[in-house]
Phi, psi and omega in degrees: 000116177220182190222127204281147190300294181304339186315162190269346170287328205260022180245018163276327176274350149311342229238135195268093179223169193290180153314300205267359132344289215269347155306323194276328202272313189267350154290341189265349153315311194226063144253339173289341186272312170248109142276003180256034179234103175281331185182132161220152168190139184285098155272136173262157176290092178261101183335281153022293197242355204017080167225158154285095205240155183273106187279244181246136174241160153203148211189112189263346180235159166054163168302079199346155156233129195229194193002054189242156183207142181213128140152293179293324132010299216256014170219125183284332195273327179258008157275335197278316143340289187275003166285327218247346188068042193256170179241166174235137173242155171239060191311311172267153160244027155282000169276348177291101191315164185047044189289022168238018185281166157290343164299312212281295172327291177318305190298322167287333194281310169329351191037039159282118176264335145212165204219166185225125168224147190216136165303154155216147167225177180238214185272358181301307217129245170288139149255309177197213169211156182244140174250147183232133160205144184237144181280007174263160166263138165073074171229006175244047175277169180320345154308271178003295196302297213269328149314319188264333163313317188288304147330268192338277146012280169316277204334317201285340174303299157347277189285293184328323193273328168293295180272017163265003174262354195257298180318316195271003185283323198268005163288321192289316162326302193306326194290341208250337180276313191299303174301329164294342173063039171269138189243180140079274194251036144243028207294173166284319177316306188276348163277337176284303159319335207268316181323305226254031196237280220291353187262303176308277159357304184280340198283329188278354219236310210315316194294320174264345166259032166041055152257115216261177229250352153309298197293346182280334192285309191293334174288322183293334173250010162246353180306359202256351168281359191297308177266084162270339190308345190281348181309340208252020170276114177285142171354283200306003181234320177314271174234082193297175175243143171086170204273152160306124165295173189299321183296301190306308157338294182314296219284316171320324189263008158257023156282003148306272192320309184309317218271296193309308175293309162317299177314306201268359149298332163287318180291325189290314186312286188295006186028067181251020172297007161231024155330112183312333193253343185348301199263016117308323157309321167320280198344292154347267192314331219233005185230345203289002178231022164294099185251164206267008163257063154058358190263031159273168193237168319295354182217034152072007173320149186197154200050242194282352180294338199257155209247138179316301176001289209294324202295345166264309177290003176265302173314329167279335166300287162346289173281359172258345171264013178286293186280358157261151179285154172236210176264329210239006154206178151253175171286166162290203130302124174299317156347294178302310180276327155328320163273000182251002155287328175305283174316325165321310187285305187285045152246346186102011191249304199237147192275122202284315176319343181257339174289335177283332196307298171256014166280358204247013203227023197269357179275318170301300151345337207256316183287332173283350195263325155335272167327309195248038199287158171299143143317176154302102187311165164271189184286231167022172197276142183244124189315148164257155159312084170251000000 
């Protein structure tokens, strides 16, 4: 099976529509070829953390599984996978290793009966695994195995091309801030809390505002773009000790319009405007100080004017510069900074479903602020919280 340069598979990388659109686009593809192919979906890997997280999917029977993380350790058959680059078939899964995980549990209650898995990588290494699953048992022979292998392929350029253009947008940030000598409440540490603060939040959030597991993956890697505006900000306001004057005020807060202007001087450079997440990233950048009684900056915006994006990440924000130390303060309590977002939202400030979000997440919360702690400040004066 192959695809002519005009083919309609190969213009999927064309097509600014999300991954999982165009997943979806390429599953209705390879239904005259497999019609018993019941589901596919993409997990990604996070090193990091070694997990395993649930991306895009498409899934024509049964219920999706979406905001799940397992992980990879713990299922001995998809660690073996990704040492080895092998693919695994199942005609039944009653045949599944670890038939007592919860993936497994999932697969059987969903009445799915066979499964096809295949490793993907990038130039890093593992990036995730794409599942094949069908509700016939023995729906992956050997035709099957070598057609979806070949998809499989695509797929994986596919998500490698998005997020190595998402990467190479947030390297180019890091270098500008890094030339910019932004410290303190620019840490590597405090863009990694807030990031993975604002991912727990959009996950508590997803049933109800309908956030699918893409836009949480795309939110986790631009929430760390919310201040980029400040490089353009001066020293002498950067980073003063102590509160600012009203003059002083102003010039702060045009680290919004900087940050907008940058991202999208960055995007025209990497020529990502019609990156499917763009306006989110805008979004980020250009609301995050936005609060929902209108009293936010720059442009006062309120309720529903404010874009969900932005509204978890001014709560991750918010609490992470609550609970962190500074030369001119200490941190909070996490306790302590929870009641006082709690208060905010019942002042009307804050979306209160995100603030329950990362109040009801407080054990997790509690393992990222551990985990991802500051260096040692250095000596000398450190920008305040503005």
């Amino acid at each position: 099976m192959t695809d002519s340069p005009t083919s309609p598979l190969v213009n999927l990388f064309r097509a600014t529509h999300s991954l999982s659109e165009r997943l979806r686009q390429l599953h209705q593809r390879l239904l005259p070829t497999v019609p018993s192919l019941d589901r596919i979906a993409c997990a990604l890997y996070d090193a990091t953390e070694d997990r395993l997280k649930t991306f895009i999917h498409s899934t024509r029977h049964g219920q999706p599984l979406q905001g799940y993380e397992w992980p990879l350790s713990e299922s001995q058959s998809l660690l073996k996978l990704a040492e080895t680059g092998e693919f695994r078939v199942l005609d039944t899964l009653s045949s599944l290793p670890e038939s007592d995980h919860p993936h497994a549990r999932w697969l059987r209650e969903q009445g799915y009966q066979s499964s096809f898995t295949v490793p993907m990588y990038g130039p890093q290494g593992l990036i995730g695994f794409l599942f094949f699953d069908s509700s016939e048992t023995g729906a992956f022979d050997v035709r099957v195995q070598r057609d979806l292998v070949m998809f499989c392929s695509q797929v994986t350029m596919l998500v490698n091309s998005e997020m190595a253009m998402v990467k190479a947008m947030l390297a180019s940030t890091q270098v500008a801030r890094d030339f910019a000598n932004l410290r303190d409440f620019e840490t590597g540490a405090h863009l990694e809390r807030m990031a993975r603060y604002a991912k727990l939040i959009a996950r508590g959030v997803a049933a109800h505002y309908q956030l699918d597991d893409e836009f949480i993956e795309h939110l986790y890697l631009f929430a760390p773009l919310h201040d980029i505006g400040k490089i353009g900000i001066p020293d002498r306001i950067l980073l003063k000790e102590g509160r600012l004057n009203e003059h002083e005020h102003r010039l702060m807060e045009t680290h919004v319009e900087l940050g907008c202007a940058l991202v999208n001087k960055i995007m025209g450079d990497f020529n990502l405007q019609s990156l499917p997440d763009s306006t989110m990233m805008r979004n980020i950048v250009a609301c995050h100080h936005e609060l929902l009684d209108g009293s936010g900056y720059p442009r006062g915006l309120s309720g529903d004017q404010i874009p969900i994006e932005a509204r978890i990440v001014t709560v991750a924000d918010i609490f992470d510069a609550l609970t962190s130390p500074r030369p001119y303060k200490g941190g909070w309590r996490n306790d302590d900074a929870l009641a006082e977002l709690q208060r905010m939202a019942e002042a009307g400030q804050l979306d209160p479903l995100c603030v329950k979000a990362l109040r009801d997440a407080r054990e997790q919360v509690l393992k990222i602020t551990e985990r991802y702690q500051d260096k040692q400040l250095p000596d000398g004066p450190a920008p305040a919280a503005h």
